[in-house]
C-alpha positions in Angstrom: 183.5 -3.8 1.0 182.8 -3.3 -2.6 181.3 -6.1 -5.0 184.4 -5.8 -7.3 186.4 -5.7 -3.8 184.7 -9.3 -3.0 184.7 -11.1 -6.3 188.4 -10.4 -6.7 188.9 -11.6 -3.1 187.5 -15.0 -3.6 188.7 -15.0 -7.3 192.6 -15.1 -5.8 191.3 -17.1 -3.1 190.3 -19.9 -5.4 193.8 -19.5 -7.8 195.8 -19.7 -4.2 193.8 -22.9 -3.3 193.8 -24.4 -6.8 197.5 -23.8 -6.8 197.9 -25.4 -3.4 196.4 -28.5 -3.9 198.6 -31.6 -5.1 197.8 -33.9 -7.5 196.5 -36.9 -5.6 195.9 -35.4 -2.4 192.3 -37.4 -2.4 194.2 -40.2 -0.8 196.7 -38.0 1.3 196.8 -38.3 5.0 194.7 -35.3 7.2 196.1 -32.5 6.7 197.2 -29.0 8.3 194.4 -26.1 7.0 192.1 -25.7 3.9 189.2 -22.8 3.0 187.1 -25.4 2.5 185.4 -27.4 5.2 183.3 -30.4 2.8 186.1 -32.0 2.9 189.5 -33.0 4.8 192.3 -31.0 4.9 193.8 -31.3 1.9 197.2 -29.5 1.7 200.8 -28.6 3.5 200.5 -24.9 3.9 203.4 -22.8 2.8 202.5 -20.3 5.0 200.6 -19.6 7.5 198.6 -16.1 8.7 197.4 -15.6 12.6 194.5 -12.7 13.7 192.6 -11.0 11.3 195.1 -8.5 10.9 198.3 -10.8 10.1 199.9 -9.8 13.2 201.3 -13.3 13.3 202.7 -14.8 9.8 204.8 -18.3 9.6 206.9 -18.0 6.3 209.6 -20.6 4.6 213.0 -20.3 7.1 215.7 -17.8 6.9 213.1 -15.4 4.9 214.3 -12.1 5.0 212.5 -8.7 5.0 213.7 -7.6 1.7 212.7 -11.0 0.5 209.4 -10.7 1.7 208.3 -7.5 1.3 208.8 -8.5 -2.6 206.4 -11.2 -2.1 209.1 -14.6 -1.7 207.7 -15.9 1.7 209.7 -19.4 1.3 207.5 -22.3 2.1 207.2 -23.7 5.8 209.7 -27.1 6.2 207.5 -29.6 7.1 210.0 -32.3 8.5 206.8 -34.5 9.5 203.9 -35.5 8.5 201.5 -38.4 9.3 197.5 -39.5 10.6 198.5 -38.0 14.2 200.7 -35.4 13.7 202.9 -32.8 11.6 206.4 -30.8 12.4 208.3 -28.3 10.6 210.7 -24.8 11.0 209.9 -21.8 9.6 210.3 -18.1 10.8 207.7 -16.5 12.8 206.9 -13.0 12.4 205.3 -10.8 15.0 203.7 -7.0 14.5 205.1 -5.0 17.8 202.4 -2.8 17.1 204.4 0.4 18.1 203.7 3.5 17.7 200.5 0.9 16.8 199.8 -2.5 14.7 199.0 -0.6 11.2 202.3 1.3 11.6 203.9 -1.3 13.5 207.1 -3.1 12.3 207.7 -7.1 12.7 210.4 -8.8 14.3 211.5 -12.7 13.4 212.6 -15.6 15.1 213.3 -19.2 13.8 210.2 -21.2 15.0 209.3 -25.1 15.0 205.8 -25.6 14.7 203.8 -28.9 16.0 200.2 -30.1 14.3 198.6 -32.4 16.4 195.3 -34.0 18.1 193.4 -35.0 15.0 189.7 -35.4 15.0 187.7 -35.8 11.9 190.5 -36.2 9.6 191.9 -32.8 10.8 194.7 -31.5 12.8 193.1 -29.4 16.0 196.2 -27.8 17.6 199.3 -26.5 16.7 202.3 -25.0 18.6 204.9 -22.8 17.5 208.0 -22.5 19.7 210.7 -20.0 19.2 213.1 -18.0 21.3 212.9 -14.6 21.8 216.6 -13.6 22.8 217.4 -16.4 26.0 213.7 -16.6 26.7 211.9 -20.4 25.5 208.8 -18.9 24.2 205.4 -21.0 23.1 202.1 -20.3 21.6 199.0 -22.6 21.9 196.6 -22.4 18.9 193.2 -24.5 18.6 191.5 -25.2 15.3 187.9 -23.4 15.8 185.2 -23.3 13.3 183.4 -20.0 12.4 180.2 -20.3 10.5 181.9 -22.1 7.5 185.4 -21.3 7.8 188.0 -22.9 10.0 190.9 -20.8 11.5 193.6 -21.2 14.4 192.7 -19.0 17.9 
């Protein structure tokens, strides 16, 4: 990756984070997922990204393709949200990876998502549950640390 490639990476990661983060959120309860690991988790995502290639996204509920594929990803409902846990809907987007995942297309299903099992001030696990046609479907995410950064695995 490129130097210009890099600065402009973390430049737009810092804007999206400065964005993000509410006034007063010092004294806000633990929160969900933050780029930064000095300190607690400081903000209710809008969205939220899964696998290094996005092959799992959480956007706002009821976003459409047309929506997002011009960039208005809605903002995850959180319904919930306390010292010991956090709910909210959303739509769950998942690369079928045919003919394979760069070409692949994404399908959506309503999805409820569940933050719980705090330690440190931060929330460790998170489910999302949807249904894929009749079938109850639901994934298992814990919070795991790489070098500095924090993601969901």
């Amino acid at each position: 990756m490129s130097r210009r490639a890099i600065c402009a990476f973390g430049l737009a990661a810092a804007l999206l984070l400065a964005a993000a983060i509410p006034a007063g959120a010092a004294s806000s309860p633990p929160r969900l997922l933050r780029y930064d690991d000095t300190t607690r988790f400081v903000v209710r995502p809008a969205t939220l990204s899964f696998g290094a290639d996005g092959g799992i996204l959480v956007l706002g509920p009821g976003v459409s393709p047309s929506a997002a594929h011009a960039g208005h990803d809605g903002h995850i409902r959180w319904t919930s949200w306390n010292a010991t846990s956090a709910g909210g809907r959303g739509t769950v987007w998942m690369n079928q990876c045919r003919p394979n995942c760069a070409a692949g297309n994404y399908v959506t299903y309503p999805v409820t998502l569940q933050a719980f099992q705090v330690s440190n001030g931060r929330y460790t696990r998170l489910t999302l549950s949807y249904r894929r046609g009749t079938q109850p479907k639901l994934l298992h995410y814990r919070l795991m640390r790489f070098g500095s950064f924090f993601g969901w695995q």
